[in-house]
Structure formats: C-alpha cells, structure tokens
C-alpha positions in Angstrom: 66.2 -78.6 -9.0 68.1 -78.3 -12.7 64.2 -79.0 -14.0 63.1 -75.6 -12.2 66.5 -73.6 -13.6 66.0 -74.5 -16.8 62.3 -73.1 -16.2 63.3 -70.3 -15.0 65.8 -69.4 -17.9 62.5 -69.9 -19.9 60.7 -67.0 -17.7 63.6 -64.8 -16.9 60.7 -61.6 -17.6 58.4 -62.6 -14.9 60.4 -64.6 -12.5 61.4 -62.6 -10.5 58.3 -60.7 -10.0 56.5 -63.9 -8.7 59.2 -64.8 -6.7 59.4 -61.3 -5.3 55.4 -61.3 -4.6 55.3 -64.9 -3.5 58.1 -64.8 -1.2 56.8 -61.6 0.5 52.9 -62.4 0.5 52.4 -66.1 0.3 49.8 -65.6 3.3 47.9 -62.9 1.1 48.0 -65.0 -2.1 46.3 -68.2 -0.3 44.2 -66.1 1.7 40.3 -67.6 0.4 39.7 -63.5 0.9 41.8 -62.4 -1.4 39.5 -62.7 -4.9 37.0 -60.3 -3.3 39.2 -58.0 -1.7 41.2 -57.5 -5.3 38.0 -57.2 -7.1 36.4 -54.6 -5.0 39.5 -52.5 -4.7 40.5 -52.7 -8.5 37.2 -51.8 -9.5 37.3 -48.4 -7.3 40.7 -47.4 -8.4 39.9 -48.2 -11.8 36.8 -46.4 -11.7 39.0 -43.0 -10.0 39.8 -41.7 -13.8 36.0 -41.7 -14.5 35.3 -39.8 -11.4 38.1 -37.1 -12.7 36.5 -37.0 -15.9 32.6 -36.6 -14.4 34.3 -33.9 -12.3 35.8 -32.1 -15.0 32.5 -32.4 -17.2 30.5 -29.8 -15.3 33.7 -26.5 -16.4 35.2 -28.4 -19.6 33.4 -28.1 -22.9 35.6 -30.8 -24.1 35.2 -33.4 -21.5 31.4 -33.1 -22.1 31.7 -33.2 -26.0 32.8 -37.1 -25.3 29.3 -37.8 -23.4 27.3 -40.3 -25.4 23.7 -39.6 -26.1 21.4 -36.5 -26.0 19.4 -37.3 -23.5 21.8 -38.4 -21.2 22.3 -35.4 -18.9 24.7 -34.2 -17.2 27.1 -36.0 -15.4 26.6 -37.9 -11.6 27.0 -35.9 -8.7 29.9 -36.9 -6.0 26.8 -37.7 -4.1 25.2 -40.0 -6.4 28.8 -41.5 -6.6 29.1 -42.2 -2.7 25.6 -43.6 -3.1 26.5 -46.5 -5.4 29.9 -46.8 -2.9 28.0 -48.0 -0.1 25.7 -49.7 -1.7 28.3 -52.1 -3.8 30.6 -51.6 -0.8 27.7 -52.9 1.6 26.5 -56.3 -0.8 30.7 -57.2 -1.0 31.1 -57.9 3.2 27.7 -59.3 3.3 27.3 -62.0 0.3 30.3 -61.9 -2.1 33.2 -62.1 0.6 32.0 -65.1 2.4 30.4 -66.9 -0.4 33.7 -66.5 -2.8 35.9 -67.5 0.3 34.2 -70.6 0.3 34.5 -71.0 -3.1 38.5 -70.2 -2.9 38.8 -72.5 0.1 36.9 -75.7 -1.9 39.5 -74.7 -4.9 42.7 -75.0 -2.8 45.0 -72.9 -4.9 48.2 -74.2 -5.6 51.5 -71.4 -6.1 53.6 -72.9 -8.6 57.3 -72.4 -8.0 57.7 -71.0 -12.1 56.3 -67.9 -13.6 54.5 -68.1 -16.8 56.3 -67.3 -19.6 55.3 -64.1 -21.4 53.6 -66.3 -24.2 51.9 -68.5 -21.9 50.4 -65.7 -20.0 48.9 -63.4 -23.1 47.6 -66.8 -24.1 45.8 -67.8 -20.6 44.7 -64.1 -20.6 42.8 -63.9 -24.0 41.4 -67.6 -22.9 39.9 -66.5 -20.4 38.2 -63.3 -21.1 36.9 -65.2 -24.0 35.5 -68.2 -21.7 34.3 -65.0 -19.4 33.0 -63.5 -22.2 30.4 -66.2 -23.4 29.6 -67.7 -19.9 28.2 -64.0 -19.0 26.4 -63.6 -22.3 24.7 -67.0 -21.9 23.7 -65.6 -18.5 22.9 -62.2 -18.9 20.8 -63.4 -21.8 19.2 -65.9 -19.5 18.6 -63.0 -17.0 16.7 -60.6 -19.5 14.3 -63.9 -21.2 13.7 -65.2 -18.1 11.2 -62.6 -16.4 11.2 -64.2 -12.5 15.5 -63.3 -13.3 15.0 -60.2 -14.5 12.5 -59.0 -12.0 14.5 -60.7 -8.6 17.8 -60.4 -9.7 19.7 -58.2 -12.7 16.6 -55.3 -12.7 18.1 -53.6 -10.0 21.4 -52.8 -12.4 19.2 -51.7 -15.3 18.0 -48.3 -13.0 20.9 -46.8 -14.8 19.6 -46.1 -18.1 22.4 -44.3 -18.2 25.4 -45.8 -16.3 28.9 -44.4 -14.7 31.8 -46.4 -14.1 31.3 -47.4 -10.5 27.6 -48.8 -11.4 29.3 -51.5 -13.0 28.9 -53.5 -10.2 25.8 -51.5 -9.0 23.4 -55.0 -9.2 22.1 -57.2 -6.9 23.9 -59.1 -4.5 23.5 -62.6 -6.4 24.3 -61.1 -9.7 27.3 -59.1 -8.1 28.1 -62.9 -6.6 27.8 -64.4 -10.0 30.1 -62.2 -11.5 32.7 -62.9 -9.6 31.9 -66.5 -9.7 32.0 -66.7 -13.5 35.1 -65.1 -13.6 37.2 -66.8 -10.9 35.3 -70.3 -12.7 36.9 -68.8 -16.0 40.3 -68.8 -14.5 39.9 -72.2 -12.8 38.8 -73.9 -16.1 41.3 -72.3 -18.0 43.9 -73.8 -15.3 45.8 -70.5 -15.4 48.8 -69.6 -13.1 48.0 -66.7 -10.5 49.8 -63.8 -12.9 47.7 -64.6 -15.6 44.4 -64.8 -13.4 45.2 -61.4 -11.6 46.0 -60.0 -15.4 42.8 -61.2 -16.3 40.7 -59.6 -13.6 41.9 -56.2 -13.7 41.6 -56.3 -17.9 38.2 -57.4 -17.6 36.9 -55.0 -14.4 38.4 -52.5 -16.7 36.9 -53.2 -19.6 34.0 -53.3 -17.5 34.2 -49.9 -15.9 35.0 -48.5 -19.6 31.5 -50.2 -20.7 29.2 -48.3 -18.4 31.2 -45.2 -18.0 29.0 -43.2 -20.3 31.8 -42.2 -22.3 32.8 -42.5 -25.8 36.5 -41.4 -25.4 39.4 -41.4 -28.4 41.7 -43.5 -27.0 39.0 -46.0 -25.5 40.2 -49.7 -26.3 36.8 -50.7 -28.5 38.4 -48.5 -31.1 41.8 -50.1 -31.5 40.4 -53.4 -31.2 36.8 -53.4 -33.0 36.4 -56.9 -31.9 35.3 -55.3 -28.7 32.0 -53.3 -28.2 33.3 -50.8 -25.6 30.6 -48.2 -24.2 28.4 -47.5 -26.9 27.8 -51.1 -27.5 26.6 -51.5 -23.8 25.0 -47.8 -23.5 22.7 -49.0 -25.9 21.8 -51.9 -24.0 20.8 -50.1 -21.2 19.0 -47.9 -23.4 17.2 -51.0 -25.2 17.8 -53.9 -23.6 17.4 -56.5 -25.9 20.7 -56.2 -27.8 24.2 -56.6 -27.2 24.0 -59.1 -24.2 28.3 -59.9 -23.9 30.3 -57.7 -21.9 33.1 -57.7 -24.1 33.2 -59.0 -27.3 30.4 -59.1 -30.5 30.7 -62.1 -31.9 28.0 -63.6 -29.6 25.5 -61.1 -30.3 26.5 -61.4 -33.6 25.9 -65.1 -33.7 23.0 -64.3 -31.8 21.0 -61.7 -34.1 21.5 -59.7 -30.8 24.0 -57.5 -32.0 23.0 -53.5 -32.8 26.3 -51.8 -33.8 25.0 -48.6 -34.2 26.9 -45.7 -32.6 24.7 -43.5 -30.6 26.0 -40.2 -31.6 27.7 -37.8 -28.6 26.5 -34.2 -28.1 28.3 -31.3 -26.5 
C-alpha cells in the first residue's frame, strides 16, 4: 500500500534487514520459544570474551592488574565455569522455557510489516532498559528486605562473593524466571517493535555479564557513560549487600540512600 512505501522511505536503514529476517524466519520470530532460547545463547556468547580474559589471567600480568579487589583471588577455573553451565543450562529447559512460552503464547506477538526508524528504535531501547532498570531494583530490593525472599529465592546467586560473567544468571530458577519476565514485561509495556526488543536484550544481558565479570576494564561502558554503575558498582554489592540494588543505572540507589560509589581499588 502507498501508506507502507512512504514508511518505508522513512526506514530505508533498517528495512531491509526486517524484511530480510522476517521473510526468512517468520516461524522463528513467532515461535513462544524463542525469548528463552535468545537469552540463554546470548548470554554464553557474550560471556566467551570473559572466559578469554580468565584464561589469559593465570600467564598475563596485565590481564590480572584489571581484577577488582585484593581478596578476590585468582580467577575461575574452566571447571568451575562448566559447573555454572549446567547448572544455568539445566533451570532454562526445566522452568524458564516453558513458563516464558506461555507467557509469549498469552502475548501473541504481532510482526509489523515497517521497521522502526533509527530514532524510534534508540528511543524504545533506552525506555526500556530504564523501565528494566527500576522494575529489577524494586525487586531485587524486595528480595534482600524480605528474609523468607532472600533465603528461598535470590541467596543462591549471592554464593559468588565474587562473581564471573556466566554467574550472571547463576540464581535460582524463579529468580532466573523473573528476570526474563521483567524484561520481556519491559518490552511489552514499552510496546516496542521486535528490533528494538532484541536490541534491548542483548544490551542489557551484556551489561549484565560486564556487572559480575569481576573486572574493572578501560574500555568498560560504566566509564564512558557514568550514569551506569558497571562492575565495581555491583562487586560491591556482592561484597556488602546492602547497596547498589539496580542493575544498571544509580539514580535509584541514589534516590534510595542505597547508593556506595566507591571504587574498590584493583591489585596485580
């Protein structure tokens, strides 16, 4: 229709990608198993640079001069790695696949025939890590005051005083569900097209990742945009645990009294 061209001259950037990946994998983007399958696979790739770098700790002085914290040790072993695999591999087929492809099927995503516009998606993407962002501080604050919480459901992540990437999503099988649940909720509320949602989840199981990775590294993103609190804010809540609650911005914690900005100091 001349409604859809004229569209389309509005999105000539990321038209034809959606047309290319909708054309080609319309069955994959409606499957209801498709939000857990992305989220478990982009975690692991995502977490394969932190794996290199914990490698590469035990021969390079330089790699371990980046390692946050005296007393943090050195880094995990490959077994301790395959360990937390299993483990966050085992609680995705058994909770978080079927319950999230009930929660996809009750949704009933639509595939609009339009890409977003360039504008429209950085917009939908900052909307919703910010809507992720306080939803999960409101929770994970819940989780820590709330002792019958803390004890049943988010204690198991805190056995990482010290955390690597891949524990990220070393927790519980309901708080590894709600997760995921918050954040496909983020992207529903928002009302964002499929680009922006997919954006969305791989910038946030990123910044994820990059929060327990036990790493402060140069070119980490908390230090080009100090909005963020990046590793050391959340390696100090796994040290303390009753500050810096969000997951990816500080302005709730700092609303909150909850924030402790202090920079735990690396060691070589």
């Amino acid at each position: 229709s001349h409604a859809v061209h004229t569209l389309q001259a509005q999105a000539p950037v990321l038209q034809g990608l959606w047309e290319y990946v909708k054309s080609g994998q319309e069955d994959v983007l409606r499957s209801p198993y498709l939000p857990a399958s992305f989220a478990f696979l982009a975690h692991v790739l995502l977490c394969a640079p932190f794996l290199t770098l914990d490698a590469l700790g035990s021969v390079c002085l330089r790699v371990r001069s980046w390692r946050m914290t005296a007393g943090s040790g050195p880094p995990p072993s490959l077994s301790r790695w395959l360990e937390c695999f299993c483990r966050v591999l085992y609680k995705y087929v058994t909770v978080v696949l079927p319950v999230t492809a009930l929660f996809n099927t009750l949704i009933n995503l639509k595939l609009p025939d339009v890409a977003p516009s360039c504008w429209q998606l950085c917009v939908e993407v900052v909307a919703c890590l910010l809507l992720f962002d306080m939803l999960f501080f409101m929770w994970h604050y819940v989780m820590h005051r709330v002792s019958w919480l803390y004890r049943n459901i988010h204690q198991m992540h805190h056995q990482h005083h010290t955390p690597f990437a891949l524990a990220a999503q070393d927790c519980s099988s309901a708080e590894l569900l709600s997760l995921l649940l918050l954040s496909l909720s983020s992207a529903w509320m928002v009302g964002c097209h499929p680009l922006s949602e997919a954006l969305f989840h791989l910038i946030n199981t990123w910044l994820a990742v990059e929060d327990h990775c036990g790493y402060d590294l140069p070119w980490a993103l908390h230090r080009l945009l100090p909005c963020l609190g990046g590793a050391p804010h959340h390696h100090a809540h796994h040290s303390l645990q009753t500050i810096n609650y969000a997951p990816l911005f500080t302005h709730w914690d700092q609303l909150f009294g909850t924030l402790h900005a202090h920079v735990l100091k690396r060691h070589v």
